[in-house]
N, C-alpha and C positions, 0 to 999 in steps of 0.2 A: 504494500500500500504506500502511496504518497506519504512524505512524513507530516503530522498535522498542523505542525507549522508550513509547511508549505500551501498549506488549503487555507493559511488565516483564520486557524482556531486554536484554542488553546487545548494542552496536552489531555488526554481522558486517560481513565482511569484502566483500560483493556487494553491503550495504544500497544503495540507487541504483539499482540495474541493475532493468532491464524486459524481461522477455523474453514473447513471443508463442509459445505451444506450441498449435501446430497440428498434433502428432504423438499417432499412437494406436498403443497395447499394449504393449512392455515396450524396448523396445532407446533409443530416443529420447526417450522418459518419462525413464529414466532416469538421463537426462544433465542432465534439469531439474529432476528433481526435489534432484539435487547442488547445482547452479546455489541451488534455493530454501531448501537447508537449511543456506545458507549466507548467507541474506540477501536474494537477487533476488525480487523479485514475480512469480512465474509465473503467467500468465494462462492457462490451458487449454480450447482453442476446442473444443468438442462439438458434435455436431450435435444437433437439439432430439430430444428423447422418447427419440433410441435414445442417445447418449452414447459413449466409446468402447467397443468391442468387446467390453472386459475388465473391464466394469460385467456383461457378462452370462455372463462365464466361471465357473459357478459351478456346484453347490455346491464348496467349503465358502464360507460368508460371517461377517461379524460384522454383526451386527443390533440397532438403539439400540431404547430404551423406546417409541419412537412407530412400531416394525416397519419402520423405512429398514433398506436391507442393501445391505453393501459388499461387493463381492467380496473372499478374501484375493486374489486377483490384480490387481485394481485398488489396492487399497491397497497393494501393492510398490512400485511407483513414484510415488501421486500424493499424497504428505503433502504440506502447504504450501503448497499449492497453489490459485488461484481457478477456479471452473468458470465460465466463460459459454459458452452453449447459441448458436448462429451459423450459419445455415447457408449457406458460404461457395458454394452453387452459383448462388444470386439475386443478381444484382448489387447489391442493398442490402446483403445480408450484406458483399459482397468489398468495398463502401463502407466499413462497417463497420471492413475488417479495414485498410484504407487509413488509416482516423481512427487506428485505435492503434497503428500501424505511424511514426506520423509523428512521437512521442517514445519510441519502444523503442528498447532497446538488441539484443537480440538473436532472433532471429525462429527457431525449430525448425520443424523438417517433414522428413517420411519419405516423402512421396508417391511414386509412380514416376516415374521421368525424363520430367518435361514436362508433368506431367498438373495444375500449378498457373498456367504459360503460358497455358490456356484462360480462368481465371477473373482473369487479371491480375495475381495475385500469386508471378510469378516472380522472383528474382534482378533483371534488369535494372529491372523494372517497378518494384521496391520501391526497390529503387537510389538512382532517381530522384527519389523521396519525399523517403526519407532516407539520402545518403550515409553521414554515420557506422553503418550496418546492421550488424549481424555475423549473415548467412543461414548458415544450418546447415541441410545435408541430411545423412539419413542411409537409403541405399538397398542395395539388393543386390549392387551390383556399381559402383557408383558414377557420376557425371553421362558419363562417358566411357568408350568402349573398344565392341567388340562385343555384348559383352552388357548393357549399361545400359541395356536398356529391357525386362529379365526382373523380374521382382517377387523379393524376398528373404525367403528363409525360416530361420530359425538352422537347425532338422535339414537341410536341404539344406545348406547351407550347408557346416556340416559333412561331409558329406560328399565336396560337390565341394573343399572345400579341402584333402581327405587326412587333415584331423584324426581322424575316427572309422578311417580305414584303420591310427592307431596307438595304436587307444582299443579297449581288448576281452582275453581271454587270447588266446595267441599259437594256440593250435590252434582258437580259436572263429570265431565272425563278427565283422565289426565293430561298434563298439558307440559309439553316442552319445552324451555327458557327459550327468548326471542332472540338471542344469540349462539352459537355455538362458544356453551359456556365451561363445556368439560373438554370440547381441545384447548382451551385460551389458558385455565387454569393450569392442565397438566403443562402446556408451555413453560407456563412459570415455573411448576414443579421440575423440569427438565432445567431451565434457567438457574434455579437454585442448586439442583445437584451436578451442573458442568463448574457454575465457581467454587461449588465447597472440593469440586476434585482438582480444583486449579490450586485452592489453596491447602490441598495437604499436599500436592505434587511437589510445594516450596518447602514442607519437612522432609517428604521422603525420597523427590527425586525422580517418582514411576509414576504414573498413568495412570486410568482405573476404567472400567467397563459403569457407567450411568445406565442402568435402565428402568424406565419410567412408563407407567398403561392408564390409557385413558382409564381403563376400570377402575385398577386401583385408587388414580386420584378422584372419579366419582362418587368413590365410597367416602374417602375421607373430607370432599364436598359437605357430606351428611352432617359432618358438625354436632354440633348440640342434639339435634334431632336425631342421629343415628344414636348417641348417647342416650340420650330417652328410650328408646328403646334395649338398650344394653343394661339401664337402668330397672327396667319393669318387665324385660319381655314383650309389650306389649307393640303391637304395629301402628304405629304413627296416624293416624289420619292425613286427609289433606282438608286445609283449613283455608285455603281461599288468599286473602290478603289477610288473615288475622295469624296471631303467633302463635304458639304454643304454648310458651310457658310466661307473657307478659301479657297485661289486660291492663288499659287499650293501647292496642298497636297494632294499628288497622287502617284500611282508609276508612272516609265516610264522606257523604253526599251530601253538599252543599245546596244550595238553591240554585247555582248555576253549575256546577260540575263537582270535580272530588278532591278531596288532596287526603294527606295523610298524618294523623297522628304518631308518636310514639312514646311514650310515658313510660322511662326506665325503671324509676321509681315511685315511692308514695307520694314524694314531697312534688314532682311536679302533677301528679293526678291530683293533688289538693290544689294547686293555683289552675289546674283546667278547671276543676269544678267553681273556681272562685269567678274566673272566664264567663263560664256558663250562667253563673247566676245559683247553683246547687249546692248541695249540702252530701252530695252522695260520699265524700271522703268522711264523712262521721256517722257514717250505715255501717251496723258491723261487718255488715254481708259487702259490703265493699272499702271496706278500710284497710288493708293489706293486699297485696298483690296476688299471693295464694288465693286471697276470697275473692279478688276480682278475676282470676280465671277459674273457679269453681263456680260463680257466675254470671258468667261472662253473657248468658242468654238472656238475664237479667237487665244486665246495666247499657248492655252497647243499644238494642234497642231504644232505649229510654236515651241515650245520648243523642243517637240518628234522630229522632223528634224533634230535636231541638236544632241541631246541625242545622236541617234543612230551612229554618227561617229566616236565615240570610245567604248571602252571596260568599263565593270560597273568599275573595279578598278580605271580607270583612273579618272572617273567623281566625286568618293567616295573620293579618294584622294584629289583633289585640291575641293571641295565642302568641306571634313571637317576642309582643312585646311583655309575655307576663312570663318569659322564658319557659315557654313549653315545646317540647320538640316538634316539629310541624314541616310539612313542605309540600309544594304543588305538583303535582304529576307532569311533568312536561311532557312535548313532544321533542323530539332528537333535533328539530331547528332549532326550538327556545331553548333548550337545556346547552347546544354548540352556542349559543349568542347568549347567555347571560352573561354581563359582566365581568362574575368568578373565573366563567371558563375561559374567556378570553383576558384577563390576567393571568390567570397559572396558564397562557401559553400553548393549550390544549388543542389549539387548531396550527397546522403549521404549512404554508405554501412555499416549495422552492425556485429559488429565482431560476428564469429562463422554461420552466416546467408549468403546464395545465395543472400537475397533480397537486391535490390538498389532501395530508395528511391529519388523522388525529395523534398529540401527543404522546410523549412518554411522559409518563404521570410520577417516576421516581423520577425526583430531585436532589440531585447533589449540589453542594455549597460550592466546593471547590474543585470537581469533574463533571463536570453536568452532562449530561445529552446531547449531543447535536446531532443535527440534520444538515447531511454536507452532500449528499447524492438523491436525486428522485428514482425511485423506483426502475433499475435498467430495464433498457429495451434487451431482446432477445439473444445471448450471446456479443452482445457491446464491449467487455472485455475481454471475449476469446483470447484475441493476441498479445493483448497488453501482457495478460497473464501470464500464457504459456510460455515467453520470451525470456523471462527468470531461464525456465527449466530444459527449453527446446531449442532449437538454432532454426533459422529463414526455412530452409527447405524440410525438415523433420515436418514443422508445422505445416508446410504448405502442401506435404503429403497427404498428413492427416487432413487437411481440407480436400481437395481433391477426391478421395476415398471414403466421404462423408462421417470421418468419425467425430471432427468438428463442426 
């Protein structure tokens, strides 16, 4: 990579690290593209003419002066990033991935269990290259157990993990997060266990196999609520917009729309009820949190009656002014243009590019974030790349014989 002072930025905290992304569409993307907006070189292996997946998940796109067009779904995860075109199934290509394998730092890939053992570039195989490796998979169900060799899909996923069994209203069907919310976390999860093997590499020297399953991290999604159950035996329900174990924390219907409560404790459900005009914080049956979700069928009802007599503004207003937790349901424009969002930075367009990105939401003081490349076009650093590791005419073989 360019050094970062030569781009007119200040030094990040990854500047160094080399990472080999040979993962496509959004779960594992994801992980490096944090990795690159923090410094690392992502190299992003594509296959030649088609590129990943999510180059052709479109419309909608953002499209430059010379009619190139980015998927917005492609550009979710690959800002920062270099594209070389590689087609890892020709043993020249898996040469290829052998040469840059043999000063990186850290290697991504989502393939199915075992299906990179064919071309050579498995764990053990790369190992051997370069001990210091940090291999990062990230698959369905993970490199072990029964089902490791199923392919992984976030809506399945969801679903087998029980997550959508508490995602939905309680009289409805179940309902799947409006995001694909179990690749994005396990992203993270993959994110966090490539730096924790970066930094014991600094005590010991060696490498380590990361691997990471959407399942897994679904399960552990479950939170509190998977606890409740661990707790009791007992199967969770689905409860709608209301919580489990806090009363009220819910939305509620306004006279013109909804917004939402959340009352962590007693003391701010006594200054809503002061809000409101009531007295229910001196009911025994709702004086304590326990009794307010023991009846909870009780008291929300009797709250909605009142909610609805005025406008959401109204109820927003003297709620946040009497410090009670409170907010409006946006939609995804007002929530991108409120104020907050557009101070914390959350929108970001790069010069000379259509594309607009959403932020990185980790803020460092002294290494922050940047956004120094828009989302490549398709194989745009091929050459740049391979010229480290290749001479004019190697490369221009591998052109010719379409392994680039």
């Amino acid at each position: 990579m360019d050094n970062v002072s030569d781009l007119g930025l200040s030094p990040q905290a990854l500047q160094g690290i080399k990472v080999i992304d040979l993962s496509r569409v959004l779960a594992a993307p994801s992980a490096t593209q944090i990795l690159a907006d923090f410094g690392a070189q992502v190299i992003k292996i594509e296959r030649p003419e088609v590129g990943d997946e999510t180059r052709h998940w479109n419309p909608p796109n953002f499209e430059d002066d010379n009619g190139n067009m980015t998927s917005a779904y492609f550009a979710t995860v690959n800002r920062n990033k270099q594209s070389l075109t590689l087609d890892i199934s020709h043993p020249d290509g898996q040469a290829v991935i052998r040469k840059l394998v043999k000063d990186a730092d850290v290697l991504v890939e989502n393939f199915k269990v075992g299906n990179l053992a064919k071309y050579g570039l498995d764990y053990d195989s790369l190992k051997a290259i370069n001990p210091r490796l940090i291999y990062a998979s990230l698959t369905g169900f993970g490199q072990t157990g029964v089902d490791a060799h199923k392919a992984g899909y976030d809506y399945i996923i969801q679903g087998l993990s029980g997550l959508m069994s508490i995602t939905g209203e309680a009289d409805g069907a179940p309902q799947k997060v409006g995001v694909a919310v179990v690749d994005l976390f396990s992203g993270l999860q993959l994110t966090v266990g490539i730096l924790t093997a970066l930094y014991a590499r600094q005590q010991t020297g060696r490498g380590q196999w990361v691997d990471v399953a959407l399942f897994d991290s679904a399960l552990a999604m479950l939170a509190n609520v998977g606890m409740n159950h661990l707790a009791t035996n007992a199967t969770p329900p689905r409860l709608g917009n209301a919580h489990a174990s806090i009363v009220p924390y819910q939305v509620f219907a306004a006279l013109d729309g909804h917004f939402i409560i959340a009352c962590g404790n007693d003391g701010q459900f006594e200054r809503l009820c002061q809000v409101l005009g009531q007295t229910w914080h001196t009911d025994e049956r709702y004086a304590t949190n326990p009794k307010r979700v023991i009846n909870r069928e009780l008291l929300i009802p009797a709250m909605q009656a009142v909610f609805v007599s005025q406008t959401r503004a109204y109820w927003l207003d003297l709620l946040d002014d009497a410090g009670v937790p409170c907010g409006s349901i946006n939609t995804i424009d007002e929530a991108l243009n409120t104020p907050q969002a557009r101070h914390r930075g959350m929108v970001h367009q790069f010069a000379g590019s259509p594309v607009k990105v959403l932020g990185n939401p980790i803020k460092l003081s002294d290494t922050p974030a940047q956004y120094h490349t828009a989302p490549p076009l398709l194989g745009a650093d091929t050459a740049q790349v391979l010229a480290k590791y290749l001479d004019d005419q190697s490369i221009e073989t591998l052109k010719q014989n379409g392994i680039i």
